[in-house]
C-alpha positions in Angstrom: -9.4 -14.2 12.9 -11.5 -17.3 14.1 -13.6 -15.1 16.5 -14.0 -12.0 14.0 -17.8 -11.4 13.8 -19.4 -10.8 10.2 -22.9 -10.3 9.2 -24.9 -12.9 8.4 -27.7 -12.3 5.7 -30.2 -13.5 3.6 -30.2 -14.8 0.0 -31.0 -11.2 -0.7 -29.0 -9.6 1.3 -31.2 -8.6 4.3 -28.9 -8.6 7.0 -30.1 -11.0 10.1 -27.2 -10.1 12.3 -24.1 -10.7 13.8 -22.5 -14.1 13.4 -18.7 -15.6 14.1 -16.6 -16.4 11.6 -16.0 -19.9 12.5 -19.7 -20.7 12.3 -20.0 -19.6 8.7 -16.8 -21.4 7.1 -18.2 -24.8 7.1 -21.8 -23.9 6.8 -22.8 -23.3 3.4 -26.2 -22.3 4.8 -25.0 -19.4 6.3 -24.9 -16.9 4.3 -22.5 -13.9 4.9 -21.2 -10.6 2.9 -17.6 -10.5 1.3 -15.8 -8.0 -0.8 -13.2 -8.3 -4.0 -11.2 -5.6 -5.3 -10.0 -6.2 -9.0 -6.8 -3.6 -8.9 -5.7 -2.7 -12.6 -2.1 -1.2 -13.3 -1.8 1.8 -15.4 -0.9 -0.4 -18.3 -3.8 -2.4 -17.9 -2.8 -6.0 -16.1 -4.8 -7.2 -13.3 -2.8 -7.4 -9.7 -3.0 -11.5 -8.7 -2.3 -12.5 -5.4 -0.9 -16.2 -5.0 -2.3 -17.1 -1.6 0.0 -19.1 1.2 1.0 -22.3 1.1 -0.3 -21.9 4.5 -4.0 -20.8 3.6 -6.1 -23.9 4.4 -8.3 -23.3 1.6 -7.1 -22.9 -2.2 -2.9 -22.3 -1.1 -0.6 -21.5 -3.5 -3.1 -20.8 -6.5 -3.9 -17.1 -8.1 -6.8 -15.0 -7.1 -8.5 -12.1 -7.1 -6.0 -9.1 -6.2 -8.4 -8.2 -2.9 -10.5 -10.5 -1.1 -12.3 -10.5 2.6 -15.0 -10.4 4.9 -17.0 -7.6 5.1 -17.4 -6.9 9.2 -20.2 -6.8 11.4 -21.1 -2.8 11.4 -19.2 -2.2 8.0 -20.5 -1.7 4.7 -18.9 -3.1 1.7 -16.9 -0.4 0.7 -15.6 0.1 4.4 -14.2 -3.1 4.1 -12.9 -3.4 0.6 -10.8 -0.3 1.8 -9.8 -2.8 5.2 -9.5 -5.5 3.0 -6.9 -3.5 1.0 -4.9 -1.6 3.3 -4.1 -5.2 5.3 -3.4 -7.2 2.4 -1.6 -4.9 0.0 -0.2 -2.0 2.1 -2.4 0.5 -0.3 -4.9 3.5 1.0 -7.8 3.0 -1.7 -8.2 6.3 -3.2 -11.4 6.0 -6.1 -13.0 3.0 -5.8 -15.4 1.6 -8.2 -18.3 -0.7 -7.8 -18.3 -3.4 -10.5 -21.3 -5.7 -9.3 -23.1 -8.1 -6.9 -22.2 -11.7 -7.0 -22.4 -15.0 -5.1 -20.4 -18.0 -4.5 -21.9 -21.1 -3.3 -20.1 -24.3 -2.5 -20.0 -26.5 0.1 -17.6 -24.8 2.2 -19.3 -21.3 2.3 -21.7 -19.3 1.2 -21.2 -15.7 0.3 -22.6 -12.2 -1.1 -20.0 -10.8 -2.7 -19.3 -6.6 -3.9 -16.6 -6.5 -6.2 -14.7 -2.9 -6.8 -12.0 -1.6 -8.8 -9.4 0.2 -8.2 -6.4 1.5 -10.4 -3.2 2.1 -9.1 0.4 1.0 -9.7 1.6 0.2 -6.2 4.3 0.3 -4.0 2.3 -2.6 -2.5 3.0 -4.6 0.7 1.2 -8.0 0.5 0.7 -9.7 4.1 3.4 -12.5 4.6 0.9 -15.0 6.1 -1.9 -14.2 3.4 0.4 -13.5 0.2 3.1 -15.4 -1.1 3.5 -13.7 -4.5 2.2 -10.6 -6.6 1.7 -10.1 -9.9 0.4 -8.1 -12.6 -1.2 -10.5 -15.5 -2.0 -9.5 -18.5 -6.3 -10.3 -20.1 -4.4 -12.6 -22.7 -1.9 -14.5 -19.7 -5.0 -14.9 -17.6 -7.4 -16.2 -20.5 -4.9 -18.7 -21.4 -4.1 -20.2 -18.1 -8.1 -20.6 -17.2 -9.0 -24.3 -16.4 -5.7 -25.6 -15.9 -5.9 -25.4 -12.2 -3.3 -22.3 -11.4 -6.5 -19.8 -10.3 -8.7 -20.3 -7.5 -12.2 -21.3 -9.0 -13.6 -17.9 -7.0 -11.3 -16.1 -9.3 -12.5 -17.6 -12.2 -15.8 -17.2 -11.5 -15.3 -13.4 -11.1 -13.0 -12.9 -13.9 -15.8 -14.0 -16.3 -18.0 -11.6 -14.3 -15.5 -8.9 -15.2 -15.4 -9.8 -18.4 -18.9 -9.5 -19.3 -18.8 -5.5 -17.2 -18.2 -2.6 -19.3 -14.9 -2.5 -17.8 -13.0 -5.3 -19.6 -12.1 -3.0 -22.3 -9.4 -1.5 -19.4 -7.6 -5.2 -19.2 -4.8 -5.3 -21.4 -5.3 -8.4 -23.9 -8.4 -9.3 -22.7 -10.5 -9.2 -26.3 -8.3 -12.0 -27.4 -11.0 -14.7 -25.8 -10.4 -18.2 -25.6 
């Protein structure tokens, strides 16, 4: 994974080129494309994935249900598709885009797509990636913002998703906070 090549672009997403993983993470002024797929259940939860205890960033909280780097020579979708298939097990049938968004920190610096997808599993999480899955409901996800159990990427999209014509598909997600 260290020597995967992704594409390094600008802050408006004009790619520049190849570039190795390992230079980016680290880097914040490297900027580089990443996708997240928010999967909704028939009933309406959101999939969670609890990442590793063995992740070196972020291990052991919740986060989005699909997250990755988008590959030198891929486009987003082609790699939210990847993204899926090796960390839940699932062939993405429709896929929706959601929107364009960004995280800066001082770890990394990314352009993000986010899709969604529908679909009620079986799903195979990857054993070094994903401890734990889970379908959350808008109102157990609402009330367990801030107090540390979510990645603050996750939280960042979730209010993203929120503010999409889409949040009326979550389940409980009108309550608010």
């Amino acid at each position: 994974m260290a020597d995967e090549i992704l594409i390094q672009v600008t802050e408006d997403d004009n790619v520049l080129g190849p570039i190795p993983r390992k230079a980016v993470h680290g880097n914040p002024a490297l900027i580089h494309r990443s996708v997240h797929v928010l999967v909704l259940g028939p009933d309406g939860g959101m999939l969670l994935q609890k990442r590793s205890l063995r992740k070196d960033t972020q291990p052991g909280k919740w986060d989005t249900s699909v997250g990755g780097h988008v590959g030198f020579g891929q486009t987003y979708e082609e790699a939210a598709r990847r993204e899926a298939e090796e960390e839940l097990g699932i062939a993405l049938g429709e896929l929706l885009f959601l929107y364009p968004s960004r995280i800066r920190n001082s770890v990394e610096s990314e352009n993000i797509h986010t899709f969604l997808h529908v679909s009620a599993g079986p799903f195979r999480p990857e054993p070094g990636e994903i401890d734990e899955l889970r379908f959350w409901s808008g109102e157990e996800i609402l009330t367990a913002l801030g107090t540390g159990a979510f990645t603050p990427n996750f939280e960042e999209e979730f209010a993203l998703f929120l503010a999409s014509p889409y949040a009326k598909l979550l389940a409980g997600a009108g309550s608010g906070k």
